[in-house]
C-alpha positions as CSV (number, residue, x, y, z in Angstrom):
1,X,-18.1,50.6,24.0
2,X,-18.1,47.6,21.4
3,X,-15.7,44.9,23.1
4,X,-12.7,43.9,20.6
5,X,-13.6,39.9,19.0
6,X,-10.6,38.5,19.7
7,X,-8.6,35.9,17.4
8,X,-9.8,32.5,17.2
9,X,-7.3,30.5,18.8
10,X,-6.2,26.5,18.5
11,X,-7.9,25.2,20.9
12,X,-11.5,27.4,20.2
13,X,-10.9,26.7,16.3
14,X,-11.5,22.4,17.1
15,X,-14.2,23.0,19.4
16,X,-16.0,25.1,17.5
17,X,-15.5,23.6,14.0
18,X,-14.2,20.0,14.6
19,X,-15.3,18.4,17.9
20,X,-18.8,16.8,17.1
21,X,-20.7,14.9,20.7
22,X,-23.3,13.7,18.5
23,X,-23.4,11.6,15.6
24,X,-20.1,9.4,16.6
25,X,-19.6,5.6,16.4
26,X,-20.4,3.7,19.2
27,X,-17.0,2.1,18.4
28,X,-15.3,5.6,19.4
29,X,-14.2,4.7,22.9
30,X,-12.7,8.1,23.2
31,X,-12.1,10.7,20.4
32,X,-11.3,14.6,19.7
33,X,-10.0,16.3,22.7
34,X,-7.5,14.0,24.1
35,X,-3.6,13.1,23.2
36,X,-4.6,10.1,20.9
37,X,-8.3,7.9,20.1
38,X,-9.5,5.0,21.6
39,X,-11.3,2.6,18.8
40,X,-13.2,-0.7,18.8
41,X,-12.1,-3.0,16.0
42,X,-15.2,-5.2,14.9
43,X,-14.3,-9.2,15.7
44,X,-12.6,-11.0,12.9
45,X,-11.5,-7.7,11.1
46,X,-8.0,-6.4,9.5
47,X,-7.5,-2.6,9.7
48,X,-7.2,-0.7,6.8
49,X,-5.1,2.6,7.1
50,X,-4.8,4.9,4.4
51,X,-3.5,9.0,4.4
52,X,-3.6,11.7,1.6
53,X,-2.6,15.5,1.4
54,X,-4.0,17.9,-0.3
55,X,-2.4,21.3,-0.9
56,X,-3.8,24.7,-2.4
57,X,-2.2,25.4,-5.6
58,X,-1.3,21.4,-6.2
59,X,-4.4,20.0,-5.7
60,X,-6.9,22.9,-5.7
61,X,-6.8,26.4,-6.8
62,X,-6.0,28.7,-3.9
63,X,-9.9,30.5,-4.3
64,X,-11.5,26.9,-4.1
65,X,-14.7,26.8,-2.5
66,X,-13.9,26.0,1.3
67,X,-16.7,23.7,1.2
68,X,-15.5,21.6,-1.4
69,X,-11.5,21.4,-0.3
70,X,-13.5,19.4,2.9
71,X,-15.1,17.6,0.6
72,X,-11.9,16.8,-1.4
73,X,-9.5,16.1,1.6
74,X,-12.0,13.6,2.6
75,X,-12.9,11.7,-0.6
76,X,-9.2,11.2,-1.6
77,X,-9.0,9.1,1.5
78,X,-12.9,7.3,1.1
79,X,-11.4,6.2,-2.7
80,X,-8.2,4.3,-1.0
81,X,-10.8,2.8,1.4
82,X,-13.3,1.9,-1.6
83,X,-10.6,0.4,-3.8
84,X,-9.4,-2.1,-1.0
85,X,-13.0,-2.9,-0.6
86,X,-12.9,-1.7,2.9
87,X,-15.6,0.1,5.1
88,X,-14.4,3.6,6.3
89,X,-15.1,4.0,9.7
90,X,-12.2,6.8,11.6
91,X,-10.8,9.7,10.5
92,X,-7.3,12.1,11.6
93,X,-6.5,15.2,10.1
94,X,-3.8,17.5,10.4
95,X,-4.8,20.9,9.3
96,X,-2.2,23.8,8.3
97,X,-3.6,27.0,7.7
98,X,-2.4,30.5,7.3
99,X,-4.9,32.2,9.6
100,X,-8.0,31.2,11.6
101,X,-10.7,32.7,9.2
102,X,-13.9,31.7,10.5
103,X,-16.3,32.0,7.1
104,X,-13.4,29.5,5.8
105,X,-13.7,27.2,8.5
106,X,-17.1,27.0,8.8
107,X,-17.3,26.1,4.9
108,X,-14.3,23.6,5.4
109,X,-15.7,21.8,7.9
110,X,-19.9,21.5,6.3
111,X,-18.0,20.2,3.5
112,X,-15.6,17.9,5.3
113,X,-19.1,16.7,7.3
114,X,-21.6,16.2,5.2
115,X,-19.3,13.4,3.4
116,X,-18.1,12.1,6.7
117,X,-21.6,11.5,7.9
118,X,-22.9,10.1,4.3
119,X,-20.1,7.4,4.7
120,X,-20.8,7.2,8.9
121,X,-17.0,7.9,9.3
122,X,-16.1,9.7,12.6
123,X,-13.6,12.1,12.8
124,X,-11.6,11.0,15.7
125,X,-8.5,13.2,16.3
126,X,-5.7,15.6,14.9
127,X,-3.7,18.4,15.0
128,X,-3.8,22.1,13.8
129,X,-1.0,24.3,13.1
130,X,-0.3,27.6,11.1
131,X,0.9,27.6,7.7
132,X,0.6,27.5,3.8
133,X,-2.9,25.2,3.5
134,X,-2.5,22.2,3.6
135,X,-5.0,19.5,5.0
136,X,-3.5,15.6,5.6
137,X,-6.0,13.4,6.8
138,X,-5.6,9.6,7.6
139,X,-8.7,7.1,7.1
140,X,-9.0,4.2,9.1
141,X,-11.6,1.4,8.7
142,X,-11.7,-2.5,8.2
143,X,-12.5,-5.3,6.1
144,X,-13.1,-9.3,6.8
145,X,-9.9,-11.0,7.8
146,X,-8.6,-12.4,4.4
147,X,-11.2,-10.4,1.6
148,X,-9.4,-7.2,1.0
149,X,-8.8,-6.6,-2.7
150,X,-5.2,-5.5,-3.7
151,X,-3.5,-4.7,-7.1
152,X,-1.6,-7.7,-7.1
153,X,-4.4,-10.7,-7.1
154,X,-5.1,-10.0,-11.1
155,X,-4.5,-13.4,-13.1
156,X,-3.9,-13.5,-17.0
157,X,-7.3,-13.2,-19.0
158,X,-8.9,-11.3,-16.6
159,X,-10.9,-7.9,-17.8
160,X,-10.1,-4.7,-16.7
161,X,-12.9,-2.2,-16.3
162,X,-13.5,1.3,-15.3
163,X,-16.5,2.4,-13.1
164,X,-18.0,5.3,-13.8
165,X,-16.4,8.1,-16.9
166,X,-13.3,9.4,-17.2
167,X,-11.4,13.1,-18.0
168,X,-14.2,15.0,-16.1
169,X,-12.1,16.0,-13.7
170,X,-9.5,16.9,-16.0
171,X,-12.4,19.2,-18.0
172,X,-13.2,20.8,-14.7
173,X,-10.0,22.0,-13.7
174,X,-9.2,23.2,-17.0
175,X,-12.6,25.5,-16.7
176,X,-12.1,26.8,-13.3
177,X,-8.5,28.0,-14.3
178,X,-9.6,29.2,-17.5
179,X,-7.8,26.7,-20.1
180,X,-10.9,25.8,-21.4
181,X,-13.8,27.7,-22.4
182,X,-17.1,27.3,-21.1
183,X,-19.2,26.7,-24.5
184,X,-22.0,24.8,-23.0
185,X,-23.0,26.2,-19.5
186,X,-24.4,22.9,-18.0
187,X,-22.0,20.8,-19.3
188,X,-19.8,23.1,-17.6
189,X,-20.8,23.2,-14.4
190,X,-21.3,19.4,-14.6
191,X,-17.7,18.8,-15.3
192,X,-16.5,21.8,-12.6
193,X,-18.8,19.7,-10.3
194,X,-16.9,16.4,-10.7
195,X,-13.9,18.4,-10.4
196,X,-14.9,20.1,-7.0
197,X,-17.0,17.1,-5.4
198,X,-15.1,13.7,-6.3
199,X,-17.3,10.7,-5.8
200,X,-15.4,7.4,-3.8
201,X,-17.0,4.3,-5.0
202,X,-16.8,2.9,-1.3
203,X,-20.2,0.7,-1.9
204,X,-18.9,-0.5,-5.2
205,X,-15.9,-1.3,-3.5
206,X,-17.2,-3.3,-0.8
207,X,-19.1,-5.2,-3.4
208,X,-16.7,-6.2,-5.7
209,X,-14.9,-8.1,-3.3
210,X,-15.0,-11.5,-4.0
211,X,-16.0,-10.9,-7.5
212,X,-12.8,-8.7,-8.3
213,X,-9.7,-10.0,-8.4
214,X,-7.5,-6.6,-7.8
215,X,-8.6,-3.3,-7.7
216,X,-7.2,0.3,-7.3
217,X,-8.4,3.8,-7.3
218,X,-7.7,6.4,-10.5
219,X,-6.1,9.4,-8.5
220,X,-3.0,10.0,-11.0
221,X,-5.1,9.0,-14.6
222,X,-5.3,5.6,-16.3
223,X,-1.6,5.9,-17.8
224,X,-0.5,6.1,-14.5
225,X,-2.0,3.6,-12.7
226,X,-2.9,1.0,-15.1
227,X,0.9,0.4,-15.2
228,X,1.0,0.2,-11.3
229,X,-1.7,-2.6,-10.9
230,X,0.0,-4.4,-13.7
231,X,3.1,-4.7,-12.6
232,X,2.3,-5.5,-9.0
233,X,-0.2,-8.5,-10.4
234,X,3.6,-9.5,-12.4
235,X,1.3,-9.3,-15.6
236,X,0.9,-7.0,-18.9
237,X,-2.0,-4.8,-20.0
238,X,-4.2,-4.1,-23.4
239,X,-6.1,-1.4,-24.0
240,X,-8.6,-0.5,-26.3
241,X,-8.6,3.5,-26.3
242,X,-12.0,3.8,-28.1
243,X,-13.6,2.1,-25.1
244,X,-12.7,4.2,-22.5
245,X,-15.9,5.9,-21.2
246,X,-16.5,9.6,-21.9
247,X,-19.3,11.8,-20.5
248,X,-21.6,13.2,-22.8
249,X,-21.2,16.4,-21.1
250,X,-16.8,16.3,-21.6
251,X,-17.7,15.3,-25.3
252,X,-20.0,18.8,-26.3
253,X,-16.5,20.8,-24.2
254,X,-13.5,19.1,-25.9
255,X,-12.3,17.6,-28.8
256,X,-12.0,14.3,-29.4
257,X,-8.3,13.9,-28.9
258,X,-8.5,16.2,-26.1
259,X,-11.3,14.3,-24.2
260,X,-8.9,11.3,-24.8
261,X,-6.2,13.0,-23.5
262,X,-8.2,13.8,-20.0
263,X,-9.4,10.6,-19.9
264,X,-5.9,8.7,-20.0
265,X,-3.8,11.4,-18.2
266,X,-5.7,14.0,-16.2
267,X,-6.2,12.3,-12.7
268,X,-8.2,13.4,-10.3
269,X,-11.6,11.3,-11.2
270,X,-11.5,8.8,-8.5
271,X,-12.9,6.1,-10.1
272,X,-12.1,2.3,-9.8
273,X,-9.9,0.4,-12.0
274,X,-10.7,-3.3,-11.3
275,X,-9.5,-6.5,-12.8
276,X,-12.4,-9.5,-12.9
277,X,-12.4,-13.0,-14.1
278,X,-14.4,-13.5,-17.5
279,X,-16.7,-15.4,-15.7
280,X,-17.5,-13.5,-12.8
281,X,-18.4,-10.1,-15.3
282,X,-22.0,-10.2,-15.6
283,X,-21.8,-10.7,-11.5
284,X,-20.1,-7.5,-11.1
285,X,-21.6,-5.6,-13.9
286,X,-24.9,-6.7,-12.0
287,X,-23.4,-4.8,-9.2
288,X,-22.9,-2.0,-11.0
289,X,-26.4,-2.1,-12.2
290,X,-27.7,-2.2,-8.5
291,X,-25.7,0.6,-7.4
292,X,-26.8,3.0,-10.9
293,X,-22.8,2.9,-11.7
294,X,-21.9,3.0,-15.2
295,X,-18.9,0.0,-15.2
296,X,-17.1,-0.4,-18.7
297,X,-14.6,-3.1,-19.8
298,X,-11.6,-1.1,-21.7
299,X,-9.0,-4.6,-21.9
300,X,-7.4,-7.3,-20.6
301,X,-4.3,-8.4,-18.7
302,X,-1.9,-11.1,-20.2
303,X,1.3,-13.2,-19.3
304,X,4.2,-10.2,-19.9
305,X,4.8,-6.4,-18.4
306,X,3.8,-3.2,-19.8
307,X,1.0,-1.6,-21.1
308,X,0.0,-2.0,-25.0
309,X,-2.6,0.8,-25.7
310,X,-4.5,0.7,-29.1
311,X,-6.7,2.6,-31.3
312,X,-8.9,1.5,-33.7
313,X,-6.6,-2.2,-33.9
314,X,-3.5,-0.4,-34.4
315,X,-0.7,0.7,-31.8
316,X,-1.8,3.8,-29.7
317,X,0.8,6.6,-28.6
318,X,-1.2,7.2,-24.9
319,X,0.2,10.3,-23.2
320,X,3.7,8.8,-21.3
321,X,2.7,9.9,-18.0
322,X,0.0,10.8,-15.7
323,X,0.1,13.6,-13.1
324,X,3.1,13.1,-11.0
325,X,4.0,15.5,-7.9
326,X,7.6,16.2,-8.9
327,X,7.3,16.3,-12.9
C-alpha cells in the first residue's frame, strides 16, 4: 500500500525551506526557530531598518517565476540598504501564501538565497501564514555612526546622477504581459531579465558615502522620486531629458518617446539617484568605474522647489506621475 504524503504544514514548511545552520553570521546570537533574533551590532554602528511588500498581481504577475519573486522580495529591501549607504546584514520575512506548494517553495526560497548569500545577509526570523501571496520582508544592517546618506543633505549646485540605465524594467514588464512585442529576442530577454532579477547597488552605495551628498533608490521612476529627494534637501531640480541613460537593448524594442516614457515613469529599476558636489564627480564617477557601473549626470539642484524637466533647451512635459499604489 502507497502511504498518503501528507500536507506540508507551518512548522515543516520553515524547516525545510527557510531554516539554514550553515552559512549564518557569527553576529546571529540566535536566529529562525525561536519567538524573536538575537543580533550583535558591530561597535560604533547606527542600525539601519528598512521593510518592503511585494504582492502578486501588483508587483509581479501571478505566473512569475518563483525563483525570481525571492529574488525580488529581497532586492527591494538590499536597494533601501544600498541607497543609505548601509551594509545589509539581517533579514525578516513574513510570508502569505495560498497553499504550501512545495515546487513553489523550493524555487522561492533558491531565489530568495542565492541573493541573500551574494550580499552575506542572514535570514533571521518571520512568520508564515495562509493567504493571497504576499511576501514582506524587513532588512536590517548598519552603517558608521554619523555617515549614512539621506535625501535631505543635497546643497544647491550639486549634480544629480543616475547609476546604471533606466526604463528596462518598465520594457520587461510590458513583454511578460504582452503590451509589447518581442521584435528582437535578446534584447528581450535582456529587458525581461532586469525586470525579473533587480540589481541593488549596495557596493555603490557603501561607496558613495562621503562623496555623495544624498542619495535614494528609483523604486517608483525618476518623476516620482526626483521630486521626493528635492523637496526633502528644501531645494529645486533640472533635468535634461536627452541625458537620461537608455539601454541599447530598450532602444532596438521601443520608440523613442516610449523609451522616454519608461525611463521617467515606469519604476521598478532600482537604481540610485544621487546628488554630488561638482567637485567631488570625477571621485565618484571613479567609483563607478571600479565597480563596472555605468553612472550618468542628467541635472542639477538649485535654490527653489519643484522639478523643471527639459528637452533639447526647451520646457519638457515629463509624465505627472510615477507608479503610485492607490492611482
Amino acid at each position: 500500500m502507497t502511504a498518503v504524503q501528507q500536507p506540508l504544514g507551518e512548522f515543516d514548511l520553515i524547516d525545510r525551506y527557510f531554516a539554514r545552520s550553515v552559512g549564518v553570521r557569527a553576529d546571529v546570537i540566535l536566529g529562525v526557530g525561536d519567538d524573536a533574533a538575537l543580533l550583535r551590532m558591530p561597535p560604533d554602528t547606527e542600525l539601519v531598518a528598512a521593510v518592503d511588500a511585494v504582492v502578486a498581481g501588483r508587483h509581479f504577475p501571478f505566473d512569475c517565476d518563483p525563483r525570481s519573486i525571492g529574488h525580488r522580495a529581497l532586492a527591494v529591501n538590499l536597494s533601501d540598504m544600498a541607497a543609505m549607504g548601509a551594509t545589509p546584514a539581517w533579514a525578516t520575512m513574513s510570508l502569505t501564501l495560498p497553499s504550501a506548494d512545495e515546487a513553489w517553495l523550493q524555487g522561492f526560497s533558491a531565489g530568495l538565497f542565492a541573493l541573500a548569500d551574494a550580499h552575506e545577509v542572514a535570514l533571521v526570523g518571520g512568520d508564515t501564514t495562509a493567504g493571497p501571496l504576499t511576501i514582506s520582508i524587513q532588512i536590517l544592517g548598519h552603517v558608521e555612526a554619523g555617515t549614512a546618506l539621506r535625501r535631505g543633505g543635497a546643497a544647491a549646485g550639486d549634480l544629480l546622477a543616475v547609476t546604471g540605465t533606466l526604463g528596462d524594467a518598465g520594457a520587461g514588464l510590458a513583454l511578460v504581459t504582452g503590451r509589447l512585442d518581442a521584435r528582437d529576442r535578446a534584447a528581450a530577454d535582456a529587458m525581461i531579465e532586469r525586470f525579473d532579477y533587480p540589481t541593488p547597488r549596495v557596493r555603490f552605495g557603501r561607496a558613495a558615502r562621503g562623496l555623495a551628498s544624498a542619495a535614494m533608490d528609483l523604486s517608483d521612476g525618476l518623476v516620482g522620486d526626483l521630486p521626493k529627494l528635492a523637496r526633502a534637501s528644501g531645494l529645486a531640480a533640472q533635468v535634461d531629458v536627452e541625458r537620461l541613460p537608455l539601454s541599447p537593448a530598450l532602444q532596438s524594442l521601443a520608440s523613442p518617446q516610449q523609451a522616454r516614457e519608461w525611463a521617467l515613469a515606469a519604476g521598478d529599476d532600482y537604481e540610485l539617484l544621487v546628488a554630488v558636489p561638482p567637485q567631488r564627480w570625477d571621485a565618484l564617477a571613479q567609483v563607478a568605474r571600479g565597480l563596472n557601473l555605468k553612472l550618468t549626470t542628467i541635472g542639477e539642484l538649485r535654490p527653489g522647489n519643484g522639478v523643471r524637466w527639459m528637452l533639447g533647451g526647451q520646457l519638457f512635459a515629463a509624465p505627472e506621475h510615477g507608479f503610485d499604489h492607490f492611482r
